[in-house]
N, CA, C and O atoms as a Maestro MAE file, in Angstrom:
{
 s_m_m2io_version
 :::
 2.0.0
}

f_m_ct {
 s_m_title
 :::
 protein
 m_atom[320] {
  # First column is atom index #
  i_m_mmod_type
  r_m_x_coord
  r_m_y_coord
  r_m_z_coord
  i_m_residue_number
  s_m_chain_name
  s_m_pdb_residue_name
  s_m_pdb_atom_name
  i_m_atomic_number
  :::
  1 25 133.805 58.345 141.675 1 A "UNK " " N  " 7
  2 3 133.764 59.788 141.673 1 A "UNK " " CA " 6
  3 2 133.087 60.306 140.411 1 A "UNK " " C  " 6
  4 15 132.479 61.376 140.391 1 A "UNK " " O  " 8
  5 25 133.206 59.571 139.451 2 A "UNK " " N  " 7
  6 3 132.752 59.791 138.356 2 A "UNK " " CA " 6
  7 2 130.914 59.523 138.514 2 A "UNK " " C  " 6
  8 15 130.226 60.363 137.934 2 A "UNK " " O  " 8
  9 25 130.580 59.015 138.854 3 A "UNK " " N  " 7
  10 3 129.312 59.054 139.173 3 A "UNK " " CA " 6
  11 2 128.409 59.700 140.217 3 A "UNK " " C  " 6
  12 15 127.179 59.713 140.262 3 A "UNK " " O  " 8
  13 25 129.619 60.418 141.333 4 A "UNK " " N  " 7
  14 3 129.049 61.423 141.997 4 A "UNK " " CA " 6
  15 2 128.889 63.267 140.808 4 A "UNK " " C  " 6
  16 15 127.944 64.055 140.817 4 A "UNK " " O  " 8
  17 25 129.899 63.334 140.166 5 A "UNK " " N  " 7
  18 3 129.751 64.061 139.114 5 A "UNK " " CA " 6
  19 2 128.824 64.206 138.151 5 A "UNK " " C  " 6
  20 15 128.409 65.279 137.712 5 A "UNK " " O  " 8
  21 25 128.452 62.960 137.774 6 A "UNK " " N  " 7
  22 3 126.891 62.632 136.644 6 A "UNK " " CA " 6
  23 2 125.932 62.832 137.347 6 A "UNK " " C  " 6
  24 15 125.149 63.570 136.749 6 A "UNK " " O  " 8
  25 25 125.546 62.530 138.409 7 A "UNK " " N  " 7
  26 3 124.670 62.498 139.007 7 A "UNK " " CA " 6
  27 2 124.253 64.694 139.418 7 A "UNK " " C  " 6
  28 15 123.221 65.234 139.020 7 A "UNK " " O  " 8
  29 25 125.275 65.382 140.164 8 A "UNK " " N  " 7
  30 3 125.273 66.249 139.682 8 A "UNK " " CA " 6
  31 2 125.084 67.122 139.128 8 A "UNK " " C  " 6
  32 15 124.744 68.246 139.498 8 A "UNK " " O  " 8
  33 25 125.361 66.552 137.770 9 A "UNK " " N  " 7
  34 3 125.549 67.075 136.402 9 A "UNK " " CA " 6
  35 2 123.973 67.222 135.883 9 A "UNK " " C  " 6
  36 15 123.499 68.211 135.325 9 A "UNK " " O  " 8
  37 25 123.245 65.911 136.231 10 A "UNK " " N  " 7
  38 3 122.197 65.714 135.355 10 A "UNK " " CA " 6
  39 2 121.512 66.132 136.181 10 A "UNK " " C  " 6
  40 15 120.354 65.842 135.884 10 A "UNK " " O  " 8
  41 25 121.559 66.680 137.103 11 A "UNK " " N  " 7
  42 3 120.270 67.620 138.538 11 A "UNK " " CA " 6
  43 2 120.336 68.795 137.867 11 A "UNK " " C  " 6
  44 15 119.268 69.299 137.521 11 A "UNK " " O  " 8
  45 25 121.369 69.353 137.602 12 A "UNK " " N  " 7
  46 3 121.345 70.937 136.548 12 A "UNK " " CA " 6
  47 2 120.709 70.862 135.010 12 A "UNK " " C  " 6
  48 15 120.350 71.906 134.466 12 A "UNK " " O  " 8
  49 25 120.629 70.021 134.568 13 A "UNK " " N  " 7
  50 3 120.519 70.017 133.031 13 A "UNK " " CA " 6
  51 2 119.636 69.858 132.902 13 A "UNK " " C  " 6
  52 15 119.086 69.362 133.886 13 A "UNK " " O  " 8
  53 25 118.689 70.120 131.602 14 A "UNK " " N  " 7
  54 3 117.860 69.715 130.843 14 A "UNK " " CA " 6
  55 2 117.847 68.187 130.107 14 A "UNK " " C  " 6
  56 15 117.300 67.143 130.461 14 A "UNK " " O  " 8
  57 25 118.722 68.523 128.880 15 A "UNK " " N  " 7
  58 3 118.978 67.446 128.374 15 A "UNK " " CA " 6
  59 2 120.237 66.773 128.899 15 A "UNK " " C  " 6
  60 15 121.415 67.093 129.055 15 A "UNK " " O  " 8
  61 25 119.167 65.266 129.187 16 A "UNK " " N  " 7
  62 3 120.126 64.734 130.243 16 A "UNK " " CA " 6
  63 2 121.094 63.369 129.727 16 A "UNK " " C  " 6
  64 15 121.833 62.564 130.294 16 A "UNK " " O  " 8
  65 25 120.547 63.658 128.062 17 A "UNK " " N  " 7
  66 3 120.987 61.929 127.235 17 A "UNK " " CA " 6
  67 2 122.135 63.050 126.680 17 A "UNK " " C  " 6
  68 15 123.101 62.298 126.556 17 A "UNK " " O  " 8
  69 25 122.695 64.619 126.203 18 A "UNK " " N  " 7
  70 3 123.914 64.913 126.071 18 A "UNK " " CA " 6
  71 2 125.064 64.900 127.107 18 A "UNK " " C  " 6
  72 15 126.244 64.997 126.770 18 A "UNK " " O  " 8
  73 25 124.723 64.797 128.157 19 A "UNK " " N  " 7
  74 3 126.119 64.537 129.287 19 A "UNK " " CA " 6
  75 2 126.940 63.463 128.388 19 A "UNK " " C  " 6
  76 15 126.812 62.481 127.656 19 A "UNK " " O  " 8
  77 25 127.745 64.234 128.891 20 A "UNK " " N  " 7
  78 3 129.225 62.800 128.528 20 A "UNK " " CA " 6
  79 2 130.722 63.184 129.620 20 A "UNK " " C  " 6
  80 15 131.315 64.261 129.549 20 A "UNK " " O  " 8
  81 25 130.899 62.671 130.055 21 A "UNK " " N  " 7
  82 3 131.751 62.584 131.201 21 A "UNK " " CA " 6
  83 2 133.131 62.183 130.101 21 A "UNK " " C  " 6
  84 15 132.818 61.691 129.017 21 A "UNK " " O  " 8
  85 25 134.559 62.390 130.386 22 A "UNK " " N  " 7
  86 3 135.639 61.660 129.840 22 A "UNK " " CA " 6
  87 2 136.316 61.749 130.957 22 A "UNK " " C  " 6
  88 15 136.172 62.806 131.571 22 A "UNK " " O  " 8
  89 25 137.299 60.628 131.595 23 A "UNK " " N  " 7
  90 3 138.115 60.662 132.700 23 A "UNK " " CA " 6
  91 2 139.530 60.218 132.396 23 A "UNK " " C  " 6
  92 15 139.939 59.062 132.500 23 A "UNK " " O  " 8
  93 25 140.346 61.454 131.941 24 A "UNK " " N  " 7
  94 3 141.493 61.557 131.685 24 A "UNK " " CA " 6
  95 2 142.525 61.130 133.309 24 A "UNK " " C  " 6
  96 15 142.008 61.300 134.412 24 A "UNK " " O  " 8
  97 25 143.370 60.814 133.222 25 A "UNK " " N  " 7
  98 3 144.590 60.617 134.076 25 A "UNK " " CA " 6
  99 2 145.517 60.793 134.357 25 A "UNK " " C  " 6
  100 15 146.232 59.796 134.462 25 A "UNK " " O  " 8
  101 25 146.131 62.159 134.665 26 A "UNK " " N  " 7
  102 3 146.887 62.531 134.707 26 A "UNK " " CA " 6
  103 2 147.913 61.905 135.734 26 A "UNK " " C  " 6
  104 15 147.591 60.829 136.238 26 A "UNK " " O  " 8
  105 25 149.238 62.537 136.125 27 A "UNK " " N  " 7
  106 3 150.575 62.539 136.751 27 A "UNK " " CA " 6
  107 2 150.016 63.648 138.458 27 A "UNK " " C  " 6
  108 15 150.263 63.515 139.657 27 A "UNK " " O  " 8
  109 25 149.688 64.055 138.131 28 A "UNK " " N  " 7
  110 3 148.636 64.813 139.154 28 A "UNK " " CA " 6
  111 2 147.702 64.756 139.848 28 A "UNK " " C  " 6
  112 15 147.644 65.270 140.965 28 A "UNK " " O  " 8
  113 25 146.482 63.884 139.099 29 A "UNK " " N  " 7
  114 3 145.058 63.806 139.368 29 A "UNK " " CA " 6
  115 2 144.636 63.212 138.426 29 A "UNK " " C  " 6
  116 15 145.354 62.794 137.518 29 A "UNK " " O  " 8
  117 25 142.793 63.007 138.514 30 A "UNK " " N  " 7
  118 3 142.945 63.259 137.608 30 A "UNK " " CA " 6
  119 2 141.644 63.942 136.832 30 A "UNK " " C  " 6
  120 15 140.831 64.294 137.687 30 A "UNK " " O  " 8
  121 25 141.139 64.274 135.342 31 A "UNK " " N  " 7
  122 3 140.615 65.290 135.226 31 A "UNK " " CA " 6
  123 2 139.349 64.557 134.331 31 A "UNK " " C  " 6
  124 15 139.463 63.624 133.537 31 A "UNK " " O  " 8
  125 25 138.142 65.270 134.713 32 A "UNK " " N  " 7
  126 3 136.722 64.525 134.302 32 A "UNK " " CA " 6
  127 2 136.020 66.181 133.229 32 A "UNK " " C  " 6
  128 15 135.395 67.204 133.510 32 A "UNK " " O  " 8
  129 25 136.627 65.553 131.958 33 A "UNK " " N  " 7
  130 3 135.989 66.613 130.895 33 A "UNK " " CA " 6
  131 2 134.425 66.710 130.562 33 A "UNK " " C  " 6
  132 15 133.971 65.979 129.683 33 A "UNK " " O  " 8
  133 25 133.577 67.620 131.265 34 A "UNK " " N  " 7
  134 3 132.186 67.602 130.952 34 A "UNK " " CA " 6
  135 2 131.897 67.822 130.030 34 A "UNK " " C  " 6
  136 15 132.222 68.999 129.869 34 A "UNK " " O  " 8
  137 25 131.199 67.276 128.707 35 A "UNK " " N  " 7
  138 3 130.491 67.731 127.411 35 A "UNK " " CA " 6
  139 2 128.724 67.917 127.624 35 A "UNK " " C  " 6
  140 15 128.183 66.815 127.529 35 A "UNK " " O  " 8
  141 25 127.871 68.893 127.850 36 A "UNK " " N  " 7
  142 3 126.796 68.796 128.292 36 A "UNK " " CA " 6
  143 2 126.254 69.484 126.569 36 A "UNK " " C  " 6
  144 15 127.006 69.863 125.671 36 A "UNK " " O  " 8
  145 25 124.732 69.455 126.565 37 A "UNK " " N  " 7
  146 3 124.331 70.272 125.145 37 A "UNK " " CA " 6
  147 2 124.465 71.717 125.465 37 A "UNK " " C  " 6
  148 15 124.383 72.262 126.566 37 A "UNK " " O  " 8
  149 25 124.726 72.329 124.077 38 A "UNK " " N  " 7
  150 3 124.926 73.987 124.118 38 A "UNK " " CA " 6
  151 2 124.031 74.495 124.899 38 A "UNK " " C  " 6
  152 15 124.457 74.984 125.945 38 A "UNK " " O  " 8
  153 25 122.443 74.542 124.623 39 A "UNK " " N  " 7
  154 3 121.679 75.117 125.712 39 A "UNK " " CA " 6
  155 2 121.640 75.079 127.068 39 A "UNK " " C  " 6
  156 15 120.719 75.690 127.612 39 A "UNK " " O  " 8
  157 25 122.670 74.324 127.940 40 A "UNK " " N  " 7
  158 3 123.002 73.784 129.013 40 A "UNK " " CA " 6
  159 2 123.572 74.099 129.447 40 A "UNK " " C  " 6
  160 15 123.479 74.038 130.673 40 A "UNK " " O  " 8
  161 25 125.023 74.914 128.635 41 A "UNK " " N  " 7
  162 3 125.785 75.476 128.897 41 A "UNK " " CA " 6
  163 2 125.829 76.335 130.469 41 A "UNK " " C  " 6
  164 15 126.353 76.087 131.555 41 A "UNK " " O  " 8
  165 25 125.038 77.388 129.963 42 A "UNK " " N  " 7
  166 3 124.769 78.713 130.945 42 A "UNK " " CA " 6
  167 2 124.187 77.708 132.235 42 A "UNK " " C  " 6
  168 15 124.351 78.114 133.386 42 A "UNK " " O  " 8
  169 25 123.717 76.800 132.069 43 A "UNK " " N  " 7
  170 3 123.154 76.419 133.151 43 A "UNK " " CA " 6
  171 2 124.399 76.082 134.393 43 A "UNK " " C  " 6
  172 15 124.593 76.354 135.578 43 A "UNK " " O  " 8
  173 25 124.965 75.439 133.460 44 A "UNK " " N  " 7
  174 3 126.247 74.482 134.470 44 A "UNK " " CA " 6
  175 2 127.392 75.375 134.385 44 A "UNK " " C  " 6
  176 15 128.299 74.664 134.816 44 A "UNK " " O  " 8
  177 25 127.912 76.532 134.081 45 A "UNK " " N  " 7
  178 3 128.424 77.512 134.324 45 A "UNK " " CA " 6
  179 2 128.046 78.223 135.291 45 A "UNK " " C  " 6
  180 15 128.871 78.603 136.122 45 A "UNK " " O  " 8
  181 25 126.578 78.588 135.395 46 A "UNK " " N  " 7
  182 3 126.087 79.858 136.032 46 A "UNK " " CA " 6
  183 2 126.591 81.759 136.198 46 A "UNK " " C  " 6
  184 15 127.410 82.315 135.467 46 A "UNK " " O  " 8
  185 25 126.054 82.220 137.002 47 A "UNK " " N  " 7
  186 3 126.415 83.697 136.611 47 A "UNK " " CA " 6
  187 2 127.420 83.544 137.033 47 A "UNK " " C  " 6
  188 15 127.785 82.525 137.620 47 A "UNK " " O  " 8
  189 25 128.173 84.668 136.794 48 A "UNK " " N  " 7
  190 3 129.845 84.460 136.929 48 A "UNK " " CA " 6
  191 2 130.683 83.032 137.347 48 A "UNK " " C  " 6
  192 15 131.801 83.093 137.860 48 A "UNK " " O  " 8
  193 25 130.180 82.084 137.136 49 A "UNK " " N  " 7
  194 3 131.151 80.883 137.108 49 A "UNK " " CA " 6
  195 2 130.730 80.433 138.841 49 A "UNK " " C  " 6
  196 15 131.567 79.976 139.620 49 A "UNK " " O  " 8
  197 25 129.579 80.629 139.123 50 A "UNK " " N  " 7
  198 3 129.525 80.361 140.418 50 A "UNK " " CA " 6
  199 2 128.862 78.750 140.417 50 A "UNK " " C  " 6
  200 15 128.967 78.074 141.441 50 A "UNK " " O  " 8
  201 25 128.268 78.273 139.354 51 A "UNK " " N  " 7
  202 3 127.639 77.269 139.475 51 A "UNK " " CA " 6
  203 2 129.203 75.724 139.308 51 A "UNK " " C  " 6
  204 15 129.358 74.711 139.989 51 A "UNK " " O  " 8
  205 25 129.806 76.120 138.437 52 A "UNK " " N  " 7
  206 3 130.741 75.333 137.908 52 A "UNK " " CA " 6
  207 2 131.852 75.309 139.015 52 A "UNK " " C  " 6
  208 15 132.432 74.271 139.333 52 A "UNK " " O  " 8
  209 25 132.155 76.790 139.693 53 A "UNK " " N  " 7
  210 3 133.005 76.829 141.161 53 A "UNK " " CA " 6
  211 2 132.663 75.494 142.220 53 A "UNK " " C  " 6
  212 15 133.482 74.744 142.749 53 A "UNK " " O  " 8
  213 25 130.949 75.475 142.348 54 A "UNK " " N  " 7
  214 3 130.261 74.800 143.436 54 A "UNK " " CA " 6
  215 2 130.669 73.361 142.935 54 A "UNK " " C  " 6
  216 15 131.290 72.683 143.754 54 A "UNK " " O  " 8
  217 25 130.385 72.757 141.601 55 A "UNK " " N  " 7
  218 3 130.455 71.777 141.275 55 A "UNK " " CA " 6
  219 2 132.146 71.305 141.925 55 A "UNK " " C  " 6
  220 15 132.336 70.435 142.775 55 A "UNK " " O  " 8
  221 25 133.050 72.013 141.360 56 A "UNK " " N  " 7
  222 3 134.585 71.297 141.383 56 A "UNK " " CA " 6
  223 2 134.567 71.901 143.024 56 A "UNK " " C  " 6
  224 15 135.611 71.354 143.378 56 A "UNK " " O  " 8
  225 25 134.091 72.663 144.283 57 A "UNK " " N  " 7
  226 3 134.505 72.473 145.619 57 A "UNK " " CA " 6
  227 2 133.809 71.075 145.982 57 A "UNK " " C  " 6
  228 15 134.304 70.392 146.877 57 A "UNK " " O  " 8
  229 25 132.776 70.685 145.363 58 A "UNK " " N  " 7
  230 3 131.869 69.412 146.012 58 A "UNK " " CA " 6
  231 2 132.792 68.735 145.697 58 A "UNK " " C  " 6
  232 15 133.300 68.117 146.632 58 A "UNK " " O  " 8
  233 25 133.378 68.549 144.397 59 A "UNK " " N  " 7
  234 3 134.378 67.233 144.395 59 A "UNK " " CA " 6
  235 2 135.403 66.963 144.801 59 A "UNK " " C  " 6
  236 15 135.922 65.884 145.087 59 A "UNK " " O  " 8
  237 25 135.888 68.442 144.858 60 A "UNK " " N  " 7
  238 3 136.947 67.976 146.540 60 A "UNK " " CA " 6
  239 2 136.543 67.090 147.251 60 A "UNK " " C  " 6
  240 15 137.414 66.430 147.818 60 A "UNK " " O  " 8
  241 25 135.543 66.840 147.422 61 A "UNK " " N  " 7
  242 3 135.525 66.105 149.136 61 A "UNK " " CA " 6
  243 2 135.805 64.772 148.772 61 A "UNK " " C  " 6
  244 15 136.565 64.101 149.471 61 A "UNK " " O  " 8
  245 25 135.383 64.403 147.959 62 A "UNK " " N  " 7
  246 3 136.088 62.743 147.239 62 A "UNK " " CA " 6
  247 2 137.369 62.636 147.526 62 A "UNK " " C  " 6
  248 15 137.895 61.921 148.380 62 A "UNK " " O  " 8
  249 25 138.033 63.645 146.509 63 A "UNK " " N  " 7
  250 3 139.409 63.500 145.976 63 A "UNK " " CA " 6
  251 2 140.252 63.692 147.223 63 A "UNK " " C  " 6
  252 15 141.355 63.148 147.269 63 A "UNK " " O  " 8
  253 25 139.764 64.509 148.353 64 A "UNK " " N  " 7
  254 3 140.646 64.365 149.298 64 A "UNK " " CA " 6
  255 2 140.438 63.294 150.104 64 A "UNK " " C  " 6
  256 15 141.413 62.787 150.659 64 A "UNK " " O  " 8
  257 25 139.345 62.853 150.274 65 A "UNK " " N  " 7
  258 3 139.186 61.030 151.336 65 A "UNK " " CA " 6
  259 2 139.842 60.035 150.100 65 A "UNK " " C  " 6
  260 15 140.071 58.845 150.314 65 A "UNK " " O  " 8
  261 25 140.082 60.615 148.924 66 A "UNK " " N  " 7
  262 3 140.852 59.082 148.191 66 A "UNK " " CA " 6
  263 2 142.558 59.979 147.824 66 A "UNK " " C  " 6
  264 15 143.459 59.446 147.176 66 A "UNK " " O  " 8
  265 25 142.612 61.004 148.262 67 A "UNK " " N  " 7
  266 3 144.211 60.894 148.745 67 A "UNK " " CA " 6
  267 2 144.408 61.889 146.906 67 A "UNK " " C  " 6
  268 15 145.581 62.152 146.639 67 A "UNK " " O  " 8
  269 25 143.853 62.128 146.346 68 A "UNK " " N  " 7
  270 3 143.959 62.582 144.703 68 A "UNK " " CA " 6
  271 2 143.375 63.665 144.532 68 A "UNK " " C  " 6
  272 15 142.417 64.011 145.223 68 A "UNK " " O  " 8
  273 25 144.063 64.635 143.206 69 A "UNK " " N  " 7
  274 3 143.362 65.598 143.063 69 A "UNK " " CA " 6
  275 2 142.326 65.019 141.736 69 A "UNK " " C  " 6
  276 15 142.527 64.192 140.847 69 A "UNK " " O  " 8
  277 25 140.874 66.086 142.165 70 A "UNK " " N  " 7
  278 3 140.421 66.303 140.767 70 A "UNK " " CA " 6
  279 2 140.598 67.557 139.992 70 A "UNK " " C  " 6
  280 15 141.288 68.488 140.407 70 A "UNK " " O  " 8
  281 25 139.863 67.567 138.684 71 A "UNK " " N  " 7
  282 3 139.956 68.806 137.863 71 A "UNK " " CA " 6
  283 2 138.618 68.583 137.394 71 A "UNK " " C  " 6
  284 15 138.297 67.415 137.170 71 A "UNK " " O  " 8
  285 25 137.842 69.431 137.219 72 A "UNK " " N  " 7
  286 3 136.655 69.200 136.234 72 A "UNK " " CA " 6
  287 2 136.583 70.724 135.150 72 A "UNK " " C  " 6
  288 15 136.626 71.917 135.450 72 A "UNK " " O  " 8
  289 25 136.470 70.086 133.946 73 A "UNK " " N  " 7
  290 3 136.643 70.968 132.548 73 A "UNK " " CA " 6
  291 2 135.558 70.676 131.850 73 A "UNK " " C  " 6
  292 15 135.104 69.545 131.680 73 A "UNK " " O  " 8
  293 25 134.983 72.024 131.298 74 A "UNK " " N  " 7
  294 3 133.938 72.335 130.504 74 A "UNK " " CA " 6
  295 2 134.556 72.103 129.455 74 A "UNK " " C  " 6
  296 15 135.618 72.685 129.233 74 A "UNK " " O  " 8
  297 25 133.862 70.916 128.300 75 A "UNK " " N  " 7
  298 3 134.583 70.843 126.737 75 A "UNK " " CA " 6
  299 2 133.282 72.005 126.185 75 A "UNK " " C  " 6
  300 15 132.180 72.087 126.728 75 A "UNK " " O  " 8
  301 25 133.766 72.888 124.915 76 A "UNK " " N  " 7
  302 3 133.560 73.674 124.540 76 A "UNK " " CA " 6
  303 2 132.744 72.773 122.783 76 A "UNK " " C  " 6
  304 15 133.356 72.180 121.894 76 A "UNK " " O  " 8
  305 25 131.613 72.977 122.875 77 A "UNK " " N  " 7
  306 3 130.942 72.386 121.514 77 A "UNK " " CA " 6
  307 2 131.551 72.861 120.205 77 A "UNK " " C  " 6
  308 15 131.856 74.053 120.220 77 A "UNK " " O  " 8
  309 25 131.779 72.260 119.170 78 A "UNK " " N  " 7
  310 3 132.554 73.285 117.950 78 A "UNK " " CA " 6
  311 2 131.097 73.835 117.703 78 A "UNK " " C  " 6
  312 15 130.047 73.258 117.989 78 A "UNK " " O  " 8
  313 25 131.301 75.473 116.923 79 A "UNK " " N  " 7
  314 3 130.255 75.409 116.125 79 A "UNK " " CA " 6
  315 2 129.997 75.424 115.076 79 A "UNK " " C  " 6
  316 15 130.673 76.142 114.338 79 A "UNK " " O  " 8
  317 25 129.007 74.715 114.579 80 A "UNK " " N  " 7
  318 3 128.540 74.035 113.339 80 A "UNK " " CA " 6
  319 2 128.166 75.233 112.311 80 A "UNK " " C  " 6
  320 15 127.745 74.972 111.184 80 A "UNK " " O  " 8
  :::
 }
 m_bond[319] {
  # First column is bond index #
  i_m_from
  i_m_to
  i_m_order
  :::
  1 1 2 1
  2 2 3 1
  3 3 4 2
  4 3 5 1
  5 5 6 1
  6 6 7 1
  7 7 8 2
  8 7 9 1
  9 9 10 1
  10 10 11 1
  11 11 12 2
  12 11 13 1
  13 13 14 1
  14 14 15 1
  15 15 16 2
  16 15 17 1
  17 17 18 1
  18 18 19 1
  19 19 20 2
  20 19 21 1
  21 21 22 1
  22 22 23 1
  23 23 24 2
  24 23 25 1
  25 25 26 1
  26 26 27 1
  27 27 28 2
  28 27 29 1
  29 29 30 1
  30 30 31 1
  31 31 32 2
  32 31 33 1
  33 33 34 1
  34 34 35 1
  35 35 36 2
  36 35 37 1
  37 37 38 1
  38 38 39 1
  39 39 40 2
  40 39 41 1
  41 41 42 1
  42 42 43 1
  43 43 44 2
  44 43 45 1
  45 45 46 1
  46 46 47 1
  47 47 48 2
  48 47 49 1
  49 49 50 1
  50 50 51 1
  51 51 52 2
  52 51 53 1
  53 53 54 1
  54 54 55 1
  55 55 56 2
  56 55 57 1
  57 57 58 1
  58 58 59 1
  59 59 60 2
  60 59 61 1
  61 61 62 1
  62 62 63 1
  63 63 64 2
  64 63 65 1
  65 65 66 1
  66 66 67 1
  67 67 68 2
  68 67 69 1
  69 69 70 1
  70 70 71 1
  71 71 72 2
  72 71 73 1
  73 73 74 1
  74 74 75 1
  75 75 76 2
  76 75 77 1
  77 77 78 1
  78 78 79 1
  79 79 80 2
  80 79 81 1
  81 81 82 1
  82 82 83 1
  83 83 84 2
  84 83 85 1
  85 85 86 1
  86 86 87 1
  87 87 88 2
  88 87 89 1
  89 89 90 1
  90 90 91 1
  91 91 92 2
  92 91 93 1
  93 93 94 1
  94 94 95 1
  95 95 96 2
  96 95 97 1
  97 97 98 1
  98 98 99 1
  99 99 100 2
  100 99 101 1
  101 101 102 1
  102 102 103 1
  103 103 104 2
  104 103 105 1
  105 105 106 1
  106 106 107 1
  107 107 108 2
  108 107 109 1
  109 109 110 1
  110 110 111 1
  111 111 112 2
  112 111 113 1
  113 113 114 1
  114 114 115 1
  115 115 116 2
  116 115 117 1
  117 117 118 1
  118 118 119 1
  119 119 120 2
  120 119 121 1
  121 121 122 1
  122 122 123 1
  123 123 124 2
  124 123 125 1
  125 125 126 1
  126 126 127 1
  127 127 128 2
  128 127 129 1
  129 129 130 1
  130 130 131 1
  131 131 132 2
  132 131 133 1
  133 133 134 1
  134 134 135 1
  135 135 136 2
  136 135 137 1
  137 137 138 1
  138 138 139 1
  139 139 140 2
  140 139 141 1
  141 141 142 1
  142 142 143 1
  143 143 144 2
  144 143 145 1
  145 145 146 1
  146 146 147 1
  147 147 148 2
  148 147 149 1
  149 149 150 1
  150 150 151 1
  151 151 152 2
  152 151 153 1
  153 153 154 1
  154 154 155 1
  155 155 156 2
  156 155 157 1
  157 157 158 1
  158 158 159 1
  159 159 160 2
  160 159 161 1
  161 161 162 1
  162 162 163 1
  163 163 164 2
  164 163 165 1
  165 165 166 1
  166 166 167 1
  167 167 168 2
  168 167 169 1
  169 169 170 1
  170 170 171 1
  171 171 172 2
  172 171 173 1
  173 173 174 1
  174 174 175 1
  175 175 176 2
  176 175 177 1
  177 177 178 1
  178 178 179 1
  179 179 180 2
  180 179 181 1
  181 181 182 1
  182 182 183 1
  183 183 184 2
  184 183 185 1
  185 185 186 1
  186 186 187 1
  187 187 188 2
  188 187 189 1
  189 189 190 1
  190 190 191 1
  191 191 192 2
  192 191 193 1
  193 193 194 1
  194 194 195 1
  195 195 196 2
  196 195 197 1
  197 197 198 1
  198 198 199 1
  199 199 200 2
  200 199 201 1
  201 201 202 1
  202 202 203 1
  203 203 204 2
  204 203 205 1
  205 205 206 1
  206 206 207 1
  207 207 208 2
  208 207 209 1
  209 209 210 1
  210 210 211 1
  211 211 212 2
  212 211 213 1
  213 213 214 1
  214 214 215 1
  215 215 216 2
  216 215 217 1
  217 217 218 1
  218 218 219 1
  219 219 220 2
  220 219 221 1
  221 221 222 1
  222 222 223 1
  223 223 224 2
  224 223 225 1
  225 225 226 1
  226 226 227 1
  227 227 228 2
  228 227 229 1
  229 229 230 1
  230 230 231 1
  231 231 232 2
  232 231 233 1
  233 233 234 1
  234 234 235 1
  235 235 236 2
  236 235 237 1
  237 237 238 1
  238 238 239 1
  239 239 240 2
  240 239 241 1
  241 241 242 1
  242 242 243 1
  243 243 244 2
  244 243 245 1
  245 245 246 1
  246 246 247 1
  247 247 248 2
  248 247 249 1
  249 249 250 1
  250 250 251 1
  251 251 252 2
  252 251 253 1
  253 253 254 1
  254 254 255 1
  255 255 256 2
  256 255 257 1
  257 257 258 1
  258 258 259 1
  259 259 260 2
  260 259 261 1
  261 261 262 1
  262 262 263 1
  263 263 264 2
  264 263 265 1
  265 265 266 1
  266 266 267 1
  267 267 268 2
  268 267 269 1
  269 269 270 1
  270 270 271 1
  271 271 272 2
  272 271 273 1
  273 273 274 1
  274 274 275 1
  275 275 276 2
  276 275 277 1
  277 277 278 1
  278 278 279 1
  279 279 280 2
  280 279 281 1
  281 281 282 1
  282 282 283 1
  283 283 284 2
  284 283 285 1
  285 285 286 1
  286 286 287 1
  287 287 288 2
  288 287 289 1
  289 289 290 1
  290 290 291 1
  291 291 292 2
  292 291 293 1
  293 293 294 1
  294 294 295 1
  295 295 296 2
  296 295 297 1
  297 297 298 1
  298 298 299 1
  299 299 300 2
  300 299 301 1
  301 301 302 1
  302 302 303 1
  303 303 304 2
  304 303 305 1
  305 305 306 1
  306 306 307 1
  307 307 308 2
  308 307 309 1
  309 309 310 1
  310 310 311 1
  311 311 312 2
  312 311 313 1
  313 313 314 1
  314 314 315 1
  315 315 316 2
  316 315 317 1
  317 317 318 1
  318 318 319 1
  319 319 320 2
  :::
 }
}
């Protein structure tokens, strides 16, 4: 699942060597923290959150043929 996500991920982006995926595990599900570069941001968000909506309904379709939930979370860059 994690590689249906990268794959994804790196169709929206520019820079495609800042992706970084983390796959936490929760009691619940479990949850795949996106780190993409700042300029990328807006991309994989989109206008009102419609791009980042599309991303986490596509991954439903995994998580429900493997019986699990996902979560997918935008990590937030510090700034420098």
């Amino acid at each position: 699942m994690k590689d249906v996500l990268l794959s994804i991920i790196s169709a929206i982006v520019e820079n495609q060597d800042a992706i970084e995926i983390k796959e936490e595990t929760q009691e619940d599900g479990v949850n795949y923290v996106v780190t993409v570069a700042k300029e990328d941001m807006g991309r994989v968000i989109g206008k009102n959150g419609k791009v980042i909506r599309a991303i986490r309904n596509v991954m439903k379709i995994p998580a429900i043929k493997n019986n699990t939930k996902i979560f997918v979370t935008l990590a937030e860059i510090p700034q420098e």
